[in-house]
N, C-alpha and C positions, 0 to 999 in steps of 0.2 A: 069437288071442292078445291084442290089445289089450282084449277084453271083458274077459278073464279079471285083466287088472292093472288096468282101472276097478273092479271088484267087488270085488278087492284094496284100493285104496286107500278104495272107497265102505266096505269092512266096517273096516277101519282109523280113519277119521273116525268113523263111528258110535262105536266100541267108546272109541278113547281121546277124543272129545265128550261123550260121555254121563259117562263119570267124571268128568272136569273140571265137567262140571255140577252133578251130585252134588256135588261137591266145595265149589264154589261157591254152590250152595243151600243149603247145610246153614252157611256164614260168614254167607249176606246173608239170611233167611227162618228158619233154625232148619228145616229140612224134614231129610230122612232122618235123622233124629236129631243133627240138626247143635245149636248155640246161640245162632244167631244174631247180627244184626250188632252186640247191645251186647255181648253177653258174648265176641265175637270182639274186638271194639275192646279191650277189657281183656286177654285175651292177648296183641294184635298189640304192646301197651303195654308187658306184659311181659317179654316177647321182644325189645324196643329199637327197637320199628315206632313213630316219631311224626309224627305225633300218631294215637292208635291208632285212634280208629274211620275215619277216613280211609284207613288202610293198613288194613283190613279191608274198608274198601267195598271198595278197589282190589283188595286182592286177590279178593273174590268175586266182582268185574265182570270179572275178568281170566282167572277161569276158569271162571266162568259163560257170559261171555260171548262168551270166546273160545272155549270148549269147542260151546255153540251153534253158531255162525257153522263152526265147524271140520265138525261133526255134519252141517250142512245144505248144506257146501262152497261157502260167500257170503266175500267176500272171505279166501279162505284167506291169504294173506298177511300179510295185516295178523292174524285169528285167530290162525295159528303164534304170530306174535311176541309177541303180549301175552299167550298163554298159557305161550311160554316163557318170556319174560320174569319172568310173577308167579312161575312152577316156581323161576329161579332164585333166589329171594328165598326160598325154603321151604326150596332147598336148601344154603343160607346157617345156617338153623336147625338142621337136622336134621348136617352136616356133621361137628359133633364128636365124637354117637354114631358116626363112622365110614358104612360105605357101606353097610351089611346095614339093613332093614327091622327084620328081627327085635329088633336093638339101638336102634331106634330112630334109625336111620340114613338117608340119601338116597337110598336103591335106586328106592324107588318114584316119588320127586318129580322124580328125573334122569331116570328111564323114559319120564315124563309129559311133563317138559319136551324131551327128545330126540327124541319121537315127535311132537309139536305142530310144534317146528320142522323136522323132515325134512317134514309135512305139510305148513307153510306154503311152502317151497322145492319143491318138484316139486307139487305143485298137486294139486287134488282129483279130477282125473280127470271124464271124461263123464258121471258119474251126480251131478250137481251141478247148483246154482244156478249158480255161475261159469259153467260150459258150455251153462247154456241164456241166462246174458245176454252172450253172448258174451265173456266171463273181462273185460270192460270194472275189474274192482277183484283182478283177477289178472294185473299187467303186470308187466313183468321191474324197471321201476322203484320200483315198488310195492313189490317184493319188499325192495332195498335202503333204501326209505327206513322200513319197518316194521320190520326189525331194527335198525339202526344205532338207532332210536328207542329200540328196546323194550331193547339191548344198553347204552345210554348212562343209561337210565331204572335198569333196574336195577342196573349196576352204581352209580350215584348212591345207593338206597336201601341195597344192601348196606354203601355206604362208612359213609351216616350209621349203620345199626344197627348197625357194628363200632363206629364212636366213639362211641356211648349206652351199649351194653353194656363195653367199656374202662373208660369215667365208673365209671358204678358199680361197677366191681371195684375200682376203684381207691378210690372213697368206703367199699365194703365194708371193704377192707384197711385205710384211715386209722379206722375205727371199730373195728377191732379192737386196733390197735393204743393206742388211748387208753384 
């Protein structure tokens, strides 16, 4: 039984590392049909990430990088959290189309982000880096101090891209109004 929940969780890192990479190649490199990180930084801009190319590095390294590290089961802990972490910040965006994909919604960026951190919190299992350097950056404190970081980081960014995008509703509406 225990092989059959390491190949479990081994096929679980693969499947949601490999997306988040994707995901993250395609913000920092322009690769799978991504844009790259200028044309990402002008979105993240958009969207009330500042200063944007910074918040597009971060986000690509956060789910590039934590999507790797998550895929190859090397410090899964700290992985989960900066990939949930960057998730929660997409799903900050995506929030007021509602929860469906389809609308343009969080379905898919909560999924990512939920699945990175159950990953980072129960660990990668025996088919990993962790388990062969003896989980030495997979310790129970390890655990707490990668989320508390990654949970304080983002809600940080989400606070500042609610009051960038408020500004500007609010400069929108005084322009209208003139």
């Amino acid at each position: 039984m225990p092989q059959r929940k390491d190949l479990g969780l081994l096929a679980l890192r693969l499947g949601v590392g490999g997306v988040l990479v994707a995901h993250g190649t395609q913000k920092l490199f322009g690769w799978f049909g991504g844009d790259g990180l200028a044309s990402t930084g002008e979105s993240m801009e958009a969207m009330g990430f500042r200063p944007g190319r910074t918040s597009g590095l971060a986000a690509g390294l956060g789910e590039a990088g934590g999507g790797l590290l998550l895929a190859l089961g090397f410090a899964t802990p700290v992985a989960g959290a900066a990939a949930a972490g960057t998730m929660a910040g997409a799903v900050s965006v995506h929030a007021p189309a509602g929860f469906f994909a389809t609308s343009g919604g969080y379905e898919f960026t909560a999924l990512l982000g939920c699945s990175a951190a159950a990953l980072g919190i129960s660990g990668p299992g025996r088919y990993s880096i962790d388990h062969l350097t003896c989980h030495v950056l997979d310790r129970p404190w390890l655990i707490a101090a990668a989320f508390t970081t990654s949970a304080l980081a983002a809600a940080g960014v989400i606070k500042r891209r609610l009051a960038v995008t408020a500004e500007r509703e609010l400069v929108d509406e005084e322009e209208l109004l003139e």
